[in-house]
N, C-alpha and C positions, 0 to 999 in steps of 0.2 A: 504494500500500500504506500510506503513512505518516497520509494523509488518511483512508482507511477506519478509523483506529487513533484518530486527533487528533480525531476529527468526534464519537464514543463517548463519548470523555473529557473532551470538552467537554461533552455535554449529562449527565453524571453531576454533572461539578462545579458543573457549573448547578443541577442537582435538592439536590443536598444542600447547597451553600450558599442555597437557597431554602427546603428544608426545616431547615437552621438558625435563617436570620431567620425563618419562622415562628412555632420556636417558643420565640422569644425575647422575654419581658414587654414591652408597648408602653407599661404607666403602670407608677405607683408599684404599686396593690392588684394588679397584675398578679403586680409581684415580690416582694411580700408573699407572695401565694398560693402563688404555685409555688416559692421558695426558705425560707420557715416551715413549709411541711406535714414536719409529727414534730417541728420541732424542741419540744425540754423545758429547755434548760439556758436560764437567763435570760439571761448574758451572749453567746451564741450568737446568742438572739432580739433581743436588744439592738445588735450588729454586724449581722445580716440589716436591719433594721431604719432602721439608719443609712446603710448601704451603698445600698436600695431609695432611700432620701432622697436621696441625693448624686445618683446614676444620674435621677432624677425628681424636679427640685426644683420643680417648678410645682406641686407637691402643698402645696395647703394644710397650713399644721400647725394640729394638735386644739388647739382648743379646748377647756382643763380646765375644770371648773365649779368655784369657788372658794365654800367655805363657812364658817364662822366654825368652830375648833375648840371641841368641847366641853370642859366642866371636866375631864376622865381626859384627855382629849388636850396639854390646856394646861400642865396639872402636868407631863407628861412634857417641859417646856424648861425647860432645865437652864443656869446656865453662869454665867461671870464678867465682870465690868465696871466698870469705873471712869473717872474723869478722866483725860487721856491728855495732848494737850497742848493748849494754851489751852482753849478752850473745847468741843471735839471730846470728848464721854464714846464709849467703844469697848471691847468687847468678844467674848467666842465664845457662841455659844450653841448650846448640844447638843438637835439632836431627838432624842426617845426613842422616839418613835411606829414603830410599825411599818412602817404601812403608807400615811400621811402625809405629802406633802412640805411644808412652811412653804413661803409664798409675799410672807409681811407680818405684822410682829409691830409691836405696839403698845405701848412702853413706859414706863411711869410712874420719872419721876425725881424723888426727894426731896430736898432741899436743904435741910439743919440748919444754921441760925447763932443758937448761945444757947437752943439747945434751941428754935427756934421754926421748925417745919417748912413749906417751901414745895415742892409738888407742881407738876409740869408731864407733859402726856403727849407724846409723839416717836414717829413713826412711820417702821420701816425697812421697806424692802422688799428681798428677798432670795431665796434657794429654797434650800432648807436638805431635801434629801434623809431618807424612814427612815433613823435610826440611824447621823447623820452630823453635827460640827460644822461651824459658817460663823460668821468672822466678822463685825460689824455693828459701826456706830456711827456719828454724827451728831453736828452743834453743840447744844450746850445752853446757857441762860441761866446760867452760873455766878456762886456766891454770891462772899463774902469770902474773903479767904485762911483764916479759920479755921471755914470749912464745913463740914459731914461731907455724905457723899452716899450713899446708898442708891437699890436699884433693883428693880421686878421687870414679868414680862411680864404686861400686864394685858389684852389680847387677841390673836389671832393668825388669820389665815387661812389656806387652804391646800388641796391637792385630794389624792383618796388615789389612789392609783399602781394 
């Protein structure tokens, strides 16, 4: 009696743990597809997203295509900076961009001694998210002790989201 009962119950739990692993995503776009369909709220799609990644890491990550911002885009970094300590200039700088993330900004620094200006340009590389500060900063050739220094960002890259 107990085998006519055990024999059933095995081949049920057979089927539907076979019908579970089926239909269980076997790559990353797998569990893209079947755990994103509806979703709308970004941070939602953002955890699905991260979670498919963790679960399937042999998934290549995207490649963003990187392009030089334009002048409306470039005006929108915003921020402050100065001499910090020895020779290290550091500061935050605010993307204002919407839909843009910085990836590499280019920045021209001034150095006044006696009113006689000397220019360098420094390149940081960073990702500075839409509508998010990051700080940066780098070694600079610093003047004399009675230097003044000024700065601004004179190119940037970056890919839109």
């Amino acid at each position: 009696m107990e085998r006519r009962i055990l024999v059933p119950l095995i081949i049920l739990a057979a089927l539907v743990g076979g019908y579970v692993y089926w239909q269980q995503p076997k790559t990353f776009d797998d569990c893209i597809l079947k755990h994103m369909a509806g979703t709308t709220n970004r941070e939602a799609a953002q955890f699905i997203y991260l979670s498919c990644q963790e679960k399937y890491p042999e998934r290549p990550t995207i490649e963003r295509t990187s392009r030089a911002l334009n002048p409306a885009e470039l005006s929108k970094l915003t921020g402050r900076a100065g001499l910090s300590f020895g020779n290290y200039y550091a500061g935050s700088l605010y993307n204002g961009n919407d839909k843009m993330t910085v990836t590499h900004v280019e920045v021209v620094v001034t150095t006044s001694i006696d009113k006689q200006p000397s220019s360098r340009s420094y390149i940081a590389d960073l990702t500075i998210p839409p509508k998010t500060t990051k700080d940066f900063g780098f070694n600079i050739i610093i003047g004399d002790p009675r230097a003044e220094y000024n700065w601004q960002v004179a190119s940037a890259r970056g890919y839109e989201e």
